[in-house]
N, C-alpha and C positions, 0 to 999 in steps of 0.2 A: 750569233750575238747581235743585237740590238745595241748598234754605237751611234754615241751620240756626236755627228761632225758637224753638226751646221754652225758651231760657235766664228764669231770674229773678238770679242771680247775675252772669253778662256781660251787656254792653253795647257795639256798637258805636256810640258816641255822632255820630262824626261823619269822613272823612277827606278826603282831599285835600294836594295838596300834597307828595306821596310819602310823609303819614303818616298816622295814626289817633288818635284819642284813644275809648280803651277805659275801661272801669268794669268793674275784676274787684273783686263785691262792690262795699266800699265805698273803693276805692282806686282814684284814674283813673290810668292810663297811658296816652303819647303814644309812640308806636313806627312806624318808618318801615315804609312797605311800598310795594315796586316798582308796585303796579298801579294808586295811585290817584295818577295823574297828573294831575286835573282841578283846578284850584284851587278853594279852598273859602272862606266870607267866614268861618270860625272864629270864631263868634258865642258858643258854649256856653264860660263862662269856663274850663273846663277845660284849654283850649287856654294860657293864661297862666298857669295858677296849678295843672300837674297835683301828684300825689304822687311821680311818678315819670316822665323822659323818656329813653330810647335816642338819642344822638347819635354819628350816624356819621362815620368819620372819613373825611378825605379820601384818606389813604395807605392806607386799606381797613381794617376792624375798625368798632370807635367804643367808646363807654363809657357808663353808664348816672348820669344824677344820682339818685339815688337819697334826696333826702335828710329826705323825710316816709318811705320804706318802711321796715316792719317785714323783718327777713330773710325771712321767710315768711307764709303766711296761706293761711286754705281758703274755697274757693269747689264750692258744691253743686250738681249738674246731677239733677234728680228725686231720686233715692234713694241718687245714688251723693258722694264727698266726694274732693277734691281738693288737694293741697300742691302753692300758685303760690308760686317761687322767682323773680327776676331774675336774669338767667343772662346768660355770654357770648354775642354774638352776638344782642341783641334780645328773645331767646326766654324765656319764661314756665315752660315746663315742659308746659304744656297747649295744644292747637290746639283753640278751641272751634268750628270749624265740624265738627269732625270729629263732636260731636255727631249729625249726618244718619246717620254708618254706626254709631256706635253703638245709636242706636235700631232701626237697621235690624237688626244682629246679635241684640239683644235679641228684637225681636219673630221671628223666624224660629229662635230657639233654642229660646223658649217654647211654637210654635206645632207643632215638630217633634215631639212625641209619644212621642218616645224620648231615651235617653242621648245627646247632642254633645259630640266633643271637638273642642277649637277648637287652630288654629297660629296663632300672633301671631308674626311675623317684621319683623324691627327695629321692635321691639316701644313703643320708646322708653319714656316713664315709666307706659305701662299705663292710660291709662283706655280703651284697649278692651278689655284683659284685664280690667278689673277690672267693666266692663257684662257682659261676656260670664258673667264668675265669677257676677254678681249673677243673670242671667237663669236659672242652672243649670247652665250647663258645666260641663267643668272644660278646664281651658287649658295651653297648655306655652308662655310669652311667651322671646322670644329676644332677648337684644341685644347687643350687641360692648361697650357701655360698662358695665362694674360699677359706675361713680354713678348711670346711668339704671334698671338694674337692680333697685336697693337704694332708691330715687326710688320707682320703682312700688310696692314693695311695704310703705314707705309707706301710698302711696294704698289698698292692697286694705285696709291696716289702718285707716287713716282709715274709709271706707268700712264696716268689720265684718265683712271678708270675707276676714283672714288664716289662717283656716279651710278657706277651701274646696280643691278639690282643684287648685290651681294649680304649677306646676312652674315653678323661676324656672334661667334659661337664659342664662350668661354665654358667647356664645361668638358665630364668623363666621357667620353665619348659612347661607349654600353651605353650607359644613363640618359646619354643622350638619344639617342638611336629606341631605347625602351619606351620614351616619352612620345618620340615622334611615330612609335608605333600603336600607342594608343589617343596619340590627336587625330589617325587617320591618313597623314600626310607622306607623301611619298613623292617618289623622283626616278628620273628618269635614266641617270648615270652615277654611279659611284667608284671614285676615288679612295684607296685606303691605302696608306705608309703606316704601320704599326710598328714600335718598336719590339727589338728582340727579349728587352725583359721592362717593366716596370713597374711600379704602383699607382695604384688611381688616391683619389683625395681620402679615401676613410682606410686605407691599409691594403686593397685589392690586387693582389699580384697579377699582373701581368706577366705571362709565358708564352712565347710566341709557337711553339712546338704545341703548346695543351692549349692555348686560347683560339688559333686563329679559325680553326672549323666551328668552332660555337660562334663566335663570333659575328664571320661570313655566314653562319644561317641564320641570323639574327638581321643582321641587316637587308639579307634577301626580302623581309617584308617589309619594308620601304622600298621597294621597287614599284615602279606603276605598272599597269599595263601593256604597254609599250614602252621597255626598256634598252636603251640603247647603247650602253656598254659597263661592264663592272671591268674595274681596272685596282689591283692588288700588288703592292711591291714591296718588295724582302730583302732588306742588307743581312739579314742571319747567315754567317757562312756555315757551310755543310746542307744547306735547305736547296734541292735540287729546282729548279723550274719546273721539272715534270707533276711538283709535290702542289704546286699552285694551279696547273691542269687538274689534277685531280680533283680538286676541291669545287674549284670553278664549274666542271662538267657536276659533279655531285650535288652541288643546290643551286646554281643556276643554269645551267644547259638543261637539266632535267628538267626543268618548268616552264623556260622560256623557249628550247630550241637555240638553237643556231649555231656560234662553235667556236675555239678555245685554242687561244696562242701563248705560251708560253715559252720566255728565254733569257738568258744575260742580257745585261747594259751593262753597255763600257762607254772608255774615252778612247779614243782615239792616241796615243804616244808620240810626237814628235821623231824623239831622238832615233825610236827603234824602228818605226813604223808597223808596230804591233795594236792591241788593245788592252787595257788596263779593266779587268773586271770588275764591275762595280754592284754586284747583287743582281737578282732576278725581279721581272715583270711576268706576271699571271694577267691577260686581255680575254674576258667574254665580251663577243660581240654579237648583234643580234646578225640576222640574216638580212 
């Protein structure tokens, strides 16, 4: 497993129970998550007394008590800066184990020797755009939602990095990617978080099981020449790591050469000194 420890801002303090209790900065939240089924003795007061708790509903949804949270607040990962919002649906605005491919992209951006341009495809609110921006790219981030959009860049500015040469991309991302495949235009590394199911703007289902191989070979032709890494990540539970090797050596190892890592990202646990799985990263990387 690929876990993500370098935070001094997050915390997973402790879960169980089908939930968590997190420390973003100086504000705990207590937030359900499917995968930690083991009960816990929730000893760290947090658990009684957070700033903030997601309570899900039984007829599906839930709703957030919110009633120590500020509307907002920033939490810093090395050099880069972030706006945590409480949002519908649990979600934060930020996935901190994604940290692992962030630094992963930094270091292979840095280390490549020449100009990278990066594709971020459902891009969401950009802190891999805005790693990437930081390391030296320049970026074209895509996403169907104009408040995640307008979220991210945000972040580049928080960060000091509204500057740099970043392209912000409101649009289906397919449709996107079909366009960019006949302007010609291509890149050098790709980025892609796909959701497990959804619709695009005219009715287009989204299935993460039946789209993601059409998908990845579609975007294979925006690759340049000299491609320096396609990076794939999967919160879908039951979707094995090996399934994102697969694909990876299938349309791009087969054309470009060079070779394919696949594994969990976690967090890291406090209280147990375990790790808290948090979905799968698929890495082609060139030689």
């Amino acid at each position: 497993m690929w876990i993500a420890d370098g935070w001094k801002d997050y915390e997973l303090l402790d879960c169980g129970g089908g939930e968590k209790l997190e420390r973003w900065g100086d504000k705990l939240l207590v937030r359900p998550d499917p995968q930690a089924i083991w009960p816990a003795p929730r000893r760290h007061s947090g658990w009684r007394s957070p700033d903030g708790r997601y309570f899900r509903s039984s007829t599906g949804g839930g709703h957030w008590d919110k009633g120590k949270l500020p509307a907002q607040w920033q939490v810093h990962y090395r050099d880069l800066t972030f706006q945590v919002k409480p949002m519908n649906f649990k979600h934060t605005g930020l996935f901190p184990e994604q940290a692992v491919n962030w630094d992963f992209a930094r270091q292979k951006i840095r280390s490549a020797g020449r100009p990278i341009s990066v594709l971020n495809l459902f891009a969401y609110t950009g802190a891999a755009t805005v790693a990437c921006a930081a390391a030296g790219a320049s970026v074209c981030h895509v996403d169907a939602a104009k408040g995640m959009v307008a979220w991210a860049r945000e972040n580049a500015r928080a960060s000091g990095l509204e500057d740099r040469p970043i392209r912000w991309i409101v649009d289906d991302c397919a449709k996107f990617v079909e366009r960019e495949i006949r302007r010609g235009r291509t890149y050098d590394a790709i980025i892609m978080d796909p959701p497990s199911y959804g619709r695009g703007p005219t009715g287009e289902v989204w299935k993460l099981e039946e789209s993601l191989y059409p998908f990845v070979e579609l975007c294979s032709r925006v690759l340049s020449d000299s491609p320096l890494f396609v990076l794939i990540n999967s919160y879908t539970t039951g979707l094995a790591p090996s399934v994102l090797t697969y694909i990876l050596e299938m349309v791009v190892a087969k054309k470009y050469g060079g070779h394919t890592q696949s594994e969990e990202i976690g967090l890291p646990v406090t209280e147990t000194g375990l790790a808290l799985p948090c979905g799968a990263t698929g890495r082609w990387m060139a030689e």
